[in-house]
VMD Tcl script that builds the backbone (N, CA, C; Angstrom):
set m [mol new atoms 480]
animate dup $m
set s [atomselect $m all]
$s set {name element resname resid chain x y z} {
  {N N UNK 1 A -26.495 -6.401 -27.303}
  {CA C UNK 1 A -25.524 -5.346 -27.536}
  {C C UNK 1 A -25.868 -4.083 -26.729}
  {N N UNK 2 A -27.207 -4.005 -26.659}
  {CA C UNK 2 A -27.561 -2.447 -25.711}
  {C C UNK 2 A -27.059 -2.757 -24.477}
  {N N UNK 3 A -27.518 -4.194 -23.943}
  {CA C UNK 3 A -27.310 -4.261 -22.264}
  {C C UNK 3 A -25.280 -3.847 -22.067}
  {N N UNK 4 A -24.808 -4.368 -23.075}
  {CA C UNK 4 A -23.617 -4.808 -23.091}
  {C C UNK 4 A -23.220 -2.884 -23.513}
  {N N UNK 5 A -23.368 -2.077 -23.592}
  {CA C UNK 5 A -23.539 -0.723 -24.283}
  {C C UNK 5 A -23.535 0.014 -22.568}
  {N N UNK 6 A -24.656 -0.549 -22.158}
  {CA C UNK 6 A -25.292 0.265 -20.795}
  {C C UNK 6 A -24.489 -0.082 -20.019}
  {N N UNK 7 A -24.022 -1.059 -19.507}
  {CA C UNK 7 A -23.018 -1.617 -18.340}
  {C C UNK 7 A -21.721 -1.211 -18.671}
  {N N UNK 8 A -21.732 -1.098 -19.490}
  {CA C UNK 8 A -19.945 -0.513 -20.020}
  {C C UNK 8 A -20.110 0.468 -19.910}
  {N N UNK 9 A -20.952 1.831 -20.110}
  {CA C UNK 9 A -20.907 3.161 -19.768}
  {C C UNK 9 A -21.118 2.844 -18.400}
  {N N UNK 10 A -22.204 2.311 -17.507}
  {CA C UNK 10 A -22.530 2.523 -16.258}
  {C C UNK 10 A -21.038 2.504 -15.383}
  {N N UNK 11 A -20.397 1.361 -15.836}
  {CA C UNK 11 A -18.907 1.029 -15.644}
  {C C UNK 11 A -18.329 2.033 -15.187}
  {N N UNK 12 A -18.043 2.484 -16.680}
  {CA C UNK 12 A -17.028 3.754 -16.991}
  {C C UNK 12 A -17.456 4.908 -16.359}
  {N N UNK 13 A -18.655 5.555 -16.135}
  {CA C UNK 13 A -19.297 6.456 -14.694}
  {C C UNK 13 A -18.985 6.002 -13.180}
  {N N UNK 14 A -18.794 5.059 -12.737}
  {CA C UNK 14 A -18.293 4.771 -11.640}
  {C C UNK 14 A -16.836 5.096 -11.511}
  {N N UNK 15 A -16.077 4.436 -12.406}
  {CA C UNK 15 A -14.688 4.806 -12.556}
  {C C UNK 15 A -14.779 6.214 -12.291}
  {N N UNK 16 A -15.306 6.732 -13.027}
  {CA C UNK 16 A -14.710 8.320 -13.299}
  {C C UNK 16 A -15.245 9.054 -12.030}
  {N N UNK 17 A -16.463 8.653 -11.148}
  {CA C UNK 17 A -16.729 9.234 -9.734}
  {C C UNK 17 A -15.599 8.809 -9.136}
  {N N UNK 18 A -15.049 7.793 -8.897}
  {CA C UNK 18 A -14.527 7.094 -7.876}
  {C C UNK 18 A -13.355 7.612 -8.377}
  {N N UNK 19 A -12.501 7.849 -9.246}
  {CA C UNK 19 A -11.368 8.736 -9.983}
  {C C UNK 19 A -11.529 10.374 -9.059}
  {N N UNK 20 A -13.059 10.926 -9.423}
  {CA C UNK 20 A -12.919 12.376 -9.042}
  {C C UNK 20 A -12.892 12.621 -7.760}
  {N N UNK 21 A -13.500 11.173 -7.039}
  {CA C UNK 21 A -13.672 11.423 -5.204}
  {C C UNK 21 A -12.570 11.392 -4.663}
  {N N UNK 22 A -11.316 10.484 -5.330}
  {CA C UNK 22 A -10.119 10.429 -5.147}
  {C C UNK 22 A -9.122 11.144 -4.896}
  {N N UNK 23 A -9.346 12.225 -6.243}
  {CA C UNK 23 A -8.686 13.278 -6.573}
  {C C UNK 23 A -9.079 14.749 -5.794}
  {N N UNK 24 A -10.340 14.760 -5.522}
  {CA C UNK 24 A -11.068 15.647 -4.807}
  {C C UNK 24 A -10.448 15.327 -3.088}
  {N N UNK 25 A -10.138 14.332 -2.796}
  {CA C UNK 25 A -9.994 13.716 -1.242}
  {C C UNK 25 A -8.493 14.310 -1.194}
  {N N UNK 26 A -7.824 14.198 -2.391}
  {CA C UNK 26 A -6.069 14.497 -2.033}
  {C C UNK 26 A -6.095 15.899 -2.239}
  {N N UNK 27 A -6.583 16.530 -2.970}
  {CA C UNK 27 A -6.475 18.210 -3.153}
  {C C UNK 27 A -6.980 18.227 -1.669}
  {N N UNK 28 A -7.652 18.211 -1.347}
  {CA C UNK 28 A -8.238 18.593 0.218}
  {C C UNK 28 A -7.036 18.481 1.026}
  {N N UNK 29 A -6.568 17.435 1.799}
  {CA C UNK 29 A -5.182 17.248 2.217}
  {C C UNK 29 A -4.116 17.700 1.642}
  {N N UNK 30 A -3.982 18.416 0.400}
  {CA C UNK 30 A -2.771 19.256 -0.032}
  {C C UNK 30 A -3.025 20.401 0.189}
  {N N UNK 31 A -4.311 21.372 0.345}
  {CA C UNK 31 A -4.708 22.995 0.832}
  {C C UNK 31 A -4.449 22.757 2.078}
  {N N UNK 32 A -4.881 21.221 2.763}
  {CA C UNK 32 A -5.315 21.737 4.414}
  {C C UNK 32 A -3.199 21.967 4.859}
  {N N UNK 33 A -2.106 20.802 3.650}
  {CA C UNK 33 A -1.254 20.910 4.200}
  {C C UNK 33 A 0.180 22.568 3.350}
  {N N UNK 34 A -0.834 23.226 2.863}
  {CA C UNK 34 A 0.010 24.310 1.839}
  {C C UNK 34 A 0.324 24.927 2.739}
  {N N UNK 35 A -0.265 25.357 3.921}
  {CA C UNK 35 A 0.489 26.498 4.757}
  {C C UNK 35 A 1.281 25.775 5.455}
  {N N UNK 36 A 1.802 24.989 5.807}
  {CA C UNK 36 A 3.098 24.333 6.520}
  {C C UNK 36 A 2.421 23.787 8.237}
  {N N UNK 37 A 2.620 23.934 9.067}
  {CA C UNK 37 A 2.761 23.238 10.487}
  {C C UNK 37 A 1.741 22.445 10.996}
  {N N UNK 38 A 2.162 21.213 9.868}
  {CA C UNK 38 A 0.442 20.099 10.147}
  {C C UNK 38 A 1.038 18.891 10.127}
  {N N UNK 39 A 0.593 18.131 11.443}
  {CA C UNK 39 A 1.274 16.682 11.342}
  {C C UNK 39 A 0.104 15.870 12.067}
  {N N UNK 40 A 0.212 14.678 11.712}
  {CA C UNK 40 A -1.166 13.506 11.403}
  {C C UNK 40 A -0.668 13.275 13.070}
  {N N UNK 41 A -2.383 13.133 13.398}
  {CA C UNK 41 A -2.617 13.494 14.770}
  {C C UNK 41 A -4.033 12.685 14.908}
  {N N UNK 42 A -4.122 11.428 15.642}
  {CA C UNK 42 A -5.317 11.320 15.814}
  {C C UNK 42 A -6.335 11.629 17.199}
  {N N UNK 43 A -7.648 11.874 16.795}
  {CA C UNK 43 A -7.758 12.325 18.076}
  {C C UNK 43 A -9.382 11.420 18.473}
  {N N UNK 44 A -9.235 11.530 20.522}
  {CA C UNK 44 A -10.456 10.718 21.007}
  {C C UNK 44 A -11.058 11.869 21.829}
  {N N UNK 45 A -11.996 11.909 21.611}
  {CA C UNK 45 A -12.966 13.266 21.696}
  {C C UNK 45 A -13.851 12.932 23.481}
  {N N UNK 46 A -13.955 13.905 24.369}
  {CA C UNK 46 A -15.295 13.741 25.195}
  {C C UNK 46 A -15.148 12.248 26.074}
  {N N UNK 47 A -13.944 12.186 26.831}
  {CA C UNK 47 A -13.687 10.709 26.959}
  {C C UNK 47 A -14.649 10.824 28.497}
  {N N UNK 48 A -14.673 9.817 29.093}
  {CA C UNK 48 A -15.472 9.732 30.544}
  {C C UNK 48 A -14.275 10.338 31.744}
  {N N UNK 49 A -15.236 10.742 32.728}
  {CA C UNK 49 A -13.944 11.597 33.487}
  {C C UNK 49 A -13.225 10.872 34.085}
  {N N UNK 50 A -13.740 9.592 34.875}
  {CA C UNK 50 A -13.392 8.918 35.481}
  {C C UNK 50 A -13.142 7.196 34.807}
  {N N UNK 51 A -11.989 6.381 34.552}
  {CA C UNK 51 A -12.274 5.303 34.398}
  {C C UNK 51 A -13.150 4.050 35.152}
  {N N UNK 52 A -13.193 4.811 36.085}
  {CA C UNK 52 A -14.291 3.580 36.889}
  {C C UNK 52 A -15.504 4.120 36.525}
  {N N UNK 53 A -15.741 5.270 35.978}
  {CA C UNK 53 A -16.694 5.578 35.427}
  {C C UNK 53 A -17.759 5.089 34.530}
  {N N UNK 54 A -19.056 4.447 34.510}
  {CA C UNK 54 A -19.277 4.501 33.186}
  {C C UNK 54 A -18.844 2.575 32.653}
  {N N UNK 55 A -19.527 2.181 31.569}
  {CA C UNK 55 A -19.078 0.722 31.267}
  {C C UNK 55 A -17.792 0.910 31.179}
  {N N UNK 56 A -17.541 -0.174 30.991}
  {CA C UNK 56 A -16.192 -0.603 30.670}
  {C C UNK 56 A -15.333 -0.291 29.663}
  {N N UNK 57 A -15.842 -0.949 28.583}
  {CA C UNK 57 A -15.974 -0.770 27.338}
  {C C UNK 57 A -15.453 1.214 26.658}
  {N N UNK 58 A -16.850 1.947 26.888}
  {CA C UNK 58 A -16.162 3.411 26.895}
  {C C UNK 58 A -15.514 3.753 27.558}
  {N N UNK 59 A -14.675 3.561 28.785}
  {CA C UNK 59 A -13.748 4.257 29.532}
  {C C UNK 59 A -12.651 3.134 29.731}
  {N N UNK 60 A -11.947 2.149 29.132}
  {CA C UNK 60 A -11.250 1.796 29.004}
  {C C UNK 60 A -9.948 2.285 27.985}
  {N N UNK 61 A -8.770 2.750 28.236}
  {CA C UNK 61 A -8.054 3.318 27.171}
  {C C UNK 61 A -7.907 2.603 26.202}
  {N N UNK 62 A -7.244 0.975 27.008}
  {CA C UNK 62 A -6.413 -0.089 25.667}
  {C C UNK 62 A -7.618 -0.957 24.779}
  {N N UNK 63 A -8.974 -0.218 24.708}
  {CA C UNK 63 A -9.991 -1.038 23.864}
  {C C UNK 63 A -9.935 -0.382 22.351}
  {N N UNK 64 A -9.271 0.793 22.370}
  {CA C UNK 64 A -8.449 1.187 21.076}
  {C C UNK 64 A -9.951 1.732 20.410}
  {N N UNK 65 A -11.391 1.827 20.787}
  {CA C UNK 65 A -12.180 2.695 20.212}
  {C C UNK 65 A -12.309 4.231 20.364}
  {N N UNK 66 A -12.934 4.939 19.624}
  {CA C UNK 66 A -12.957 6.201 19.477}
  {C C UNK 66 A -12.216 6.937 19.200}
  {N N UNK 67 A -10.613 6.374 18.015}
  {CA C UNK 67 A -9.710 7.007 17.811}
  {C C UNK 67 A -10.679 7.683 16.619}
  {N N UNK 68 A -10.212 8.643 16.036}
  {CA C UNK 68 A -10.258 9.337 14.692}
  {C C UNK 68 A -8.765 9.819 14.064}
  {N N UNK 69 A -8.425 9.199 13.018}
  {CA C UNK 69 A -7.402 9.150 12.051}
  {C C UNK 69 A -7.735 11.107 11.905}
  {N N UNK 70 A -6.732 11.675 11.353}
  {CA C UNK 70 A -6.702 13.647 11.290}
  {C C UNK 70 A -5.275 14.254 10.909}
  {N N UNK 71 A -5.623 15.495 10.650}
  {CA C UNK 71 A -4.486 15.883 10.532}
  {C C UNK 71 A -4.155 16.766 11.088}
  {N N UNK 72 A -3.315 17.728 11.990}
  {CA C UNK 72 A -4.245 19.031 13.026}
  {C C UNK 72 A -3.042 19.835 12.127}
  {N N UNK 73 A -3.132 21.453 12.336}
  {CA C UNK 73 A -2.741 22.470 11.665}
  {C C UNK 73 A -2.427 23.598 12.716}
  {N N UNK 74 A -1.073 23.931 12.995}
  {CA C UNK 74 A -1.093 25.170 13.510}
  {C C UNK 74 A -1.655 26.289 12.988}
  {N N UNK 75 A -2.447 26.909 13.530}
  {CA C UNK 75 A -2.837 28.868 13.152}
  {C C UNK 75 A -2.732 29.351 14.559}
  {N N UNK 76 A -1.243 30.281 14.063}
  {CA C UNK 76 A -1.510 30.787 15.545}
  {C C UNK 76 A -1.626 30.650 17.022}
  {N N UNK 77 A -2.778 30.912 17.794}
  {CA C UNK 77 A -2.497 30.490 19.226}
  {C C UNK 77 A -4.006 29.513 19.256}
  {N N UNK 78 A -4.196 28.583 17.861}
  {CA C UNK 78 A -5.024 27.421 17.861}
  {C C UNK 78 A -4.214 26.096 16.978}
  {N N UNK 79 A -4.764 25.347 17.407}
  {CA C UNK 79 A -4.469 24.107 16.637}
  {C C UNK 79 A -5.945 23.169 16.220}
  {N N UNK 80 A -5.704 23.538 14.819}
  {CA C UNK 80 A -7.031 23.090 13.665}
  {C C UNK 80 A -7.050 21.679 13.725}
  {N N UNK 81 A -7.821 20.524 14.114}
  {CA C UNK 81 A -7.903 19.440 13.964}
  {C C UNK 81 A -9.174 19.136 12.737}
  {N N UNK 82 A -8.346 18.339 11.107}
  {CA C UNK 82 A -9.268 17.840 10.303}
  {C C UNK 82 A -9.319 16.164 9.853}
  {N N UNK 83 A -10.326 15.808 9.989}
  {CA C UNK 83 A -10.704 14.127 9.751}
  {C C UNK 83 A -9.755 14.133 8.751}
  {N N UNK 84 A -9.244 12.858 8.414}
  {CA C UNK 84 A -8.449 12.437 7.559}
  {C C UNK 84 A -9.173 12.125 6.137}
  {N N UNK 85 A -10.359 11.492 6.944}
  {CA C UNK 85 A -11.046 10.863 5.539}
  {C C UNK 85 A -12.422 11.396 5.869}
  {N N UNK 86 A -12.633 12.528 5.231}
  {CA C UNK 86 A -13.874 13.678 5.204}
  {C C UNK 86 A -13.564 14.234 3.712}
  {N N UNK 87 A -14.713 15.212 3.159}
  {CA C UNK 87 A -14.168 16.424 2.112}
  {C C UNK 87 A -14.511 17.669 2.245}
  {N N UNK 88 A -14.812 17.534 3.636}
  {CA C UNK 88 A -15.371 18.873 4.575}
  {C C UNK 88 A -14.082 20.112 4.682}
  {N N UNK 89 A -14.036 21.398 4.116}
  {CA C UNK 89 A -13.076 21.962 3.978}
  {C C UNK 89 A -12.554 22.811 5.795}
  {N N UNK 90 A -13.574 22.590 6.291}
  {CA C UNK 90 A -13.205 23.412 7.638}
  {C C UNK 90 A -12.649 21.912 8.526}
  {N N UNK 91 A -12.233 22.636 9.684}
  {CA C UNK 91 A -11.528 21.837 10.567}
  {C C UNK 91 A -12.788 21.126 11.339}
  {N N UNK 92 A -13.039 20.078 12.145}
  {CA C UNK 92 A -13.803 19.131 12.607}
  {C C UNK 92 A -13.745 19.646 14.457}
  {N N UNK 93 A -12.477 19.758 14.683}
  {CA C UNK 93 A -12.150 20.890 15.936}
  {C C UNK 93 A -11.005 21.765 15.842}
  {N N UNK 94 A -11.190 22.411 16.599}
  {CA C UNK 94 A -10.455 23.622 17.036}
  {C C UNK 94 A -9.890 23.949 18.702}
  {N N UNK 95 A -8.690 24.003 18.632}
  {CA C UNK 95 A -8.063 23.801 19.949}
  {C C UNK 95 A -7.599 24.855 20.166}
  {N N UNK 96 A -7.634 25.748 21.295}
  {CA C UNK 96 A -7.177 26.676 21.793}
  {C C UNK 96 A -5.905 26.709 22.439}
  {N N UNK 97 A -4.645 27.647 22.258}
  {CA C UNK 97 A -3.438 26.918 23.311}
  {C C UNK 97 A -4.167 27.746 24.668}
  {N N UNK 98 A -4.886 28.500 25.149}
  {CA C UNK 98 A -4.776 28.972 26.227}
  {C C UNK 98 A -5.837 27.857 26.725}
  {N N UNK 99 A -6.654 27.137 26.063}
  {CA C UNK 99 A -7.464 26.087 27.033}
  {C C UNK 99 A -7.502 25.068 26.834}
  {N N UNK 100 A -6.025 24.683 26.428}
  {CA C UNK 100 A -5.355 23.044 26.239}
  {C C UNK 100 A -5.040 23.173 27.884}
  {N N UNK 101 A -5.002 21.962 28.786}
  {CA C UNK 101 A -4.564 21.489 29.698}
  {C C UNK 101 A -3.849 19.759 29.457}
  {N N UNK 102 A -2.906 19.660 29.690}
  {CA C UNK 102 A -2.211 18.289 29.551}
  {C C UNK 102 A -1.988 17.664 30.962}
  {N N UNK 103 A -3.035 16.649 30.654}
  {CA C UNK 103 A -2.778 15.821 31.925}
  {C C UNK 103 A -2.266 14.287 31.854}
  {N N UNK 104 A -2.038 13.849 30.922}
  {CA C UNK 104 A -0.778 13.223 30.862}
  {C C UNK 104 A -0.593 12.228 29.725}
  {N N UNK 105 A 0.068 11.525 29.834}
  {CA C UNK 105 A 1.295 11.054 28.598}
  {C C UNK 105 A 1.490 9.614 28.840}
  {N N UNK 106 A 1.150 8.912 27.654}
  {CA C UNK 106 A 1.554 7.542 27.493}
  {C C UNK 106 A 1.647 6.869 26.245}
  {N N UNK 107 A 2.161 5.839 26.572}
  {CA C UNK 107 A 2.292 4.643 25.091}
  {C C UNK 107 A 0.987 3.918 24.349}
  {N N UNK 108 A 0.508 3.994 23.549}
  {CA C UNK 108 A -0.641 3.160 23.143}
  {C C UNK 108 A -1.204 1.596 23.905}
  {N N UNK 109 A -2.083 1.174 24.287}
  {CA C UNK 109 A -2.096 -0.019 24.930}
  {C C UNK 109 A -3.082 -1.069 24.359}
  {N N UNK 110 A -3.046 -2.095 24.305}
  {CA C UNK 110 A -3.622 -2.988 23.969}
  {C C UNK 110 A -4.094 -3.072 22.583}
  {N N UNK 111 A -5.430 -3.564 22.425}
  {CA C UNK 111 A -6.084 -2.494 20.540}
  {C C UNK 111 A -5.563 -1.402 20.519}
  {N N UNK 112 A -5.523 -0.449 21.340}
  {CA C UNK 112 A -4.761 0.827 20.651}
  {C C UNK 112 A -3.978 0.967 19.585}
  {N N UNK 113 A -2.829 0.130 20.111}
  {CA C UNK 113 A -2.017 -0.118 19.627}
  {C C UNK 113 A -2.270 -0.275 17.791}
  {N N UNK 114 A -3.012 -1.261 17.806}
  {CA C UNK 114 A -3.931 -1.229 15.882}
  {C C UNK 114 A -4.059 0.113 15.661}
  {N N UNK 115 A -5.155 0.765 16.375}
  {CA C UNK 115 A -5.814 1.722 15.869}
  {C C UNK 115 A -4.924 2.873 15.543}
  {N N UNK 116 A -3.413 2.929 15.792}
  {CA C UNK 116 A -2.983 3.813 16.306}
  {C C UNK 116 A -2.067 3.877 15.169}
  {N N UNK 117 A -1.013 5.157 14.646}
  {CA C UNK 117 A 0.004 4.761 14.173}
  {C C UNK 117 A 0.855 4.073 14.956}
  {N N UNK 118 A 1.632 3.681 14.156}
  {CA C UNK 118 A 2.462 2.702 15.015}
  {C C UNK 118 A 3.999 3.612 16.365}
  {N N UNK 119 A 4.404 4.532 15.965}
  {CA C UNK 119 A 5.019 5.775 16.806}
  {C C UNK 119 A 3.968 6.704 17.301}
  {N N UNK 120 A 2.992 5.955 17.580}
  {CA C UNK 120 A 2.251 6.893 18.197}
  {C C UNK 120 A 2.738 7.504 20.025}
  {N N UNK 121 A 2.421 8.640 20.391}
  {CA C UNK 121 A 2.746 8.313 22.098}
  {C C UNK 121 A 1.008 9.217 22.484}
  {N N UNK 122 A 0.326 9.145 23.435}
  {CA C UNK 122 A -0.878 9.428 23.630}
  {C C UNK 122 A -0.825 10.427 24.734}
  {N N UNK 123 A -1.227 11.824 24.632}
  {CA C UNK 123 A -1.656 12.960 25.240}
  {C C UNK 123 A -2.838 12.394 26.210}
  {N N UNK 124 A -3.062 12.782 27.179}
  {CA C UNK 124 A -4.098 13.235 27.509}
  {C C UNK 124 A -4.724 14.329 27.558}
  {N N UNK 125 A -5.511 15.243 27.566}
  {CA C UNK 125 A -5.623 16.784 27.767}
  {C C UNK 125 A -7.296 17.010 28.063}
  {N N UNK 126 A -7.795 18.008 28.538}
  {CA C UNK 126 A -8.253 18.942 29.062}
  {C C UNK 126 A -8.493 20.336 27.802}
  {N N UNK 127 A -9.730 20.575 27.562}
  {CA C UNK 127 A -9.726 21.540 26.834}
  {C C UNK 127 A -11.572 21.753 27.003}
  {N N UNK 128 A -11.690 22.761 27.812}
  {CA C UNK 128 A -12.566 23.402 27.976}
  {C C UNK 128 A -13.320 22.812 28.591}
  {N N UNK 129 A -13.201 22.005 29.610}
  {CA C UNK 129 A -13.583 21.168 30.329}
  {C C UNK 129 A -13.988 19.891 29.807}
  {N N UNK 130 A -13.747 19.460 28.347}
  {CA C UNK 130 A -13.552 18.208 27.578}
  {C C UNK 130 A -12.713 17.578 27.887}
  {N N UNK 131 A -12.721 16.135 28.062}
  {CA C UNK 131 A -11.505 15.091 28.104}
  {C C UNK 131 A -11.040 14.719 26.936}
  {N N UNK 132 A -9.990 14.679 26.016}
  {CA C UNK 132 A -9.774 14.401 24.509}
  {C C UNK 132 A -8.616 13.683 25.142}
  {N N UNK 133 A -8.070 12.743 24.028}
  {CA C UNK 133 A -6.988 12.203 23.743}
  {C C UNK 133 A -6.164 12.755 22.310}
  {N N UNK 134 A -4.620 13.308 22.426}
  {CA C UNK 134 A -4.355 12.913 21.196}
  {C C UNK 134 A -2.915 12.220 20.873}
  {N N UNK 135 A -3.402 11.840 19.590}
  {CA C UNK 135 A -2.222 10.321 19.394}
  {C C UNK 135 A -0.982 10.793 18.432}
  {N N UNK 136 A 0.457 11.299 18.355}
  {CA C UNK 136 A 0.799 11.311 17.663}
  {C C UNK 136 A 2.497 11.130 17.256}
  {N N UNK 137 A 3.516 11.184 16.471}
  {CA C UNK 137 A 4.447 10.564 16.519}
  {C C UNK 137 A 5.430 11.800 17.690}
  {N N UNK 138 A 6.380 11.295 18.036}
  {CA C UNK 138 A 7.122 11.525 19.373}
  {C C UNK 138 A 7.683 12.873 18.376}
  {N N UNK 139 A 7.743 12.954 17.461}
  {CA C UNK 139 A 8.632 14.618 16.489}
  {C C UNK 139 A 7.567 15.472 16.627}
  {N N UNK 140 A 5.808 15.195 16.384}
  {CA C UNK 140 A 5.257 15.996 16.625}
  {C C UNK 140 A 4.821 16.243 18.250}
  {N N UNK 141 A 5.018 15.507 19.273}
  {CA C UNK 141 A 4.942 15.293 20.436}
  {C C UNK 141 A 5.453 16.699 20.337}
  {N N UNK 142 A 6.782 16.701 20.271}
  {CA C UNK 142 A 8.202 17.340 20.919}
  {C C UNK 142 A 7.718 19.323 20.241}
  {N N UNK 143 A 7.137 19.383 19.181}
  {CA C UNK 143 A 6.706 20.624 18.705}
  {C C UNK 143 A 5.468 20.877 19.187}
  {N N UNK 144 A 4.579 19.981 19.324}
  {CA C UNK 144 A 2.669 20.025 20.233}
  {C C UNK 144 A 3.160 21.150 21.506}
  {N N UNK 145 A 4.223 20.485 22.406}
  {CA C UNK 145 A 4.702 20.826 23.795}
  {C C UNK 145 A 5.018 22.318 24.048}
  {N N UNK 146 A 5.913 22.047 22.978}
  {CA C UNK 146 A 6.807 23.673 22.453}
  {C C UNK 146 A 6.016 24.769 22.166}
  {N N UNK 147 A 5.312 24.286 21.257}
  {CA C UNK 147 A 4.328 25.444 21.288}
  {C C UNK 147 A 3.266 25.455 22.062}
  {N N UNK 148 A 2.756 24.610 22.609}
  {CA C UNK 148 A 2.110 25.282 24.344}
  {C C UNK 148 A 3.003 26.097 25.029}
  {N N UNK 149 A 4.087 25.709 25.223}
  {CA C UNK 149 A 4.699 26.116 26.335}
  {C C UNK 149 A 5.424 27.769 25.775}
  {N N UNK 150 A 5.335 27.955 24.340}
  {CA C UNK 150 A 5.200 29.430 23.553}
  {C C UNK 150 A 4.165 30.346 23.782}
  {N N UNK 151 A 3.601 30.064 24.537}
  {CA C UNK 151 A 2.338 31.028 24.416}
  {C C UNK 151 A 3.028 32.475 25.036}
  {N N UNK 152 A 1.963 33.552 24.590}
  {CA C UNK 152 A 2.474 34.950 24.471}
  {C C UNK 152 A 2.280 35.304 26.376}
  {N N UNK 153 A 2.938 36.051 27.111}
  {CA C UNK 153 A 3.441 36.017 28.928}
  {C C UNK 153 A 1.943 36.367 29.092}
  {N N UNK 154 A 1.770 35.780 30.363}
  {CA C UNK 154 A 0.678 36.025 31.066}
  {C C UNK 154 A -0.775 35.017 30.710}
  {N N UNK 155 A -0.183 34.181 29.433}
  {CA C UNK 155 A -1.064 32.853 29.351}
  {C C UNK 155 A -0.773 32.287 29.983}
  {N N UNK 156 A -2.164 31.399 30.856}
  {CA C UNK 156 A -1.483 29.743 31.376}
  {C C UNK 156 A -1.277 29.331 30.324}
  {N N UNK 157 A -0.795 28.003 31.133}
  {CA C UNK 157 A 0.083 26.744 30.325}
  {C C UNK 157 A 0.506 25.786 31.237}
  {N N UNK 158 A -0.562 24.956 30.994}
  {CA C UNK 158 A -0.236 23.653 32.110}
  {C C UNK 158 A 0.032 22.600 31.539}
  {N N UNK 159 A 1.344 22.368 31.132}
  {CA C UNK 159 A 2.053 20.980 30.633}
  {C C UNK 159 A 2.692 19.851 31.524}
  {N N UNK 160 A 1.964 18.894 31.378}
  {CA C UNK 160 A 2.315 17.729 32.066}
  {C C UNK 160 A 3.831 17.499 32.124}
}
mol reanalyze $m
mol bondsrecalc $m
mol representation Tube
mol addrep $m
């Protein structure tokens, strides 16, 4: 009866972590989305400069590694990028519009394609002399652009 006592509480303590990590994981994604202009965005960080660059494997686009699932957040003349599945309250990166550079634009390829949402369309960009990728549906495409191309006179703005 004790063992049968102990495993049923031990039980019922798991539940109730795995209940609060839950609940703790969605409040996070409801603050990061209370101020409004945030759409699920995944992003590939530090890519190689060159595809002949480097194995194969890392500088291949359609091998569909190094995506990260996120959610990014307009503030201003930055765009907040946060892991999807973190409980880290700050952003993971931070994008500048004056040192975004877009160098170009495509469809998901190969594994990508998995890793990817499925309306995904894929950025390339330039940001501070980083190579990033980001992945996201063609509605947030169309506002990403817009507001680069908003920046206050006398910013660059180099949109593909």
């Amino acid at each position: 009866m004790d063992m049968f006592l102990a495993v049923l509480v031990s039980v019922l303590a798991l539940v109730a972590l795995v209940g609060i990590a839950l609940f703790v994981f969605g409040l996070r994604r409801r603050l990061i989305q209370r101020s409004g202009g945030t759409f699920d965005c995944s992003l590939r960080w530090n890519l190689p400069e060159d595809p002949d660059d480097g194995p194969e494997s890392a500088a291949e686009p359609s091998n569909g590694k190094g995506w990260v699932y996120g959610v990014a957040r307009y503030s201003g003349d930055q765009v907040m990028w946060f892991r999807v599945f973190s409980y880290a309250p700050r952003p993971r990166r931070i994008l500048e519009r004056s040192a975004i550079e877009v160098v170009a634009r495509r469809t998901p390829e190969g594994e990508e394609e998995l890793a990817l949402l499925s309306d995904a369309v894929v950025l390339g960009c330039l940001h501070r002399g980083v190579r990033l990728e980001l992945a996201m549906s063609e509605d947030a495409l169309t506002g990403f652009l817009a507001w680069l191309e908003a920046a206050p006179p006398g910013q660059r703005v180099n949109v593909a």
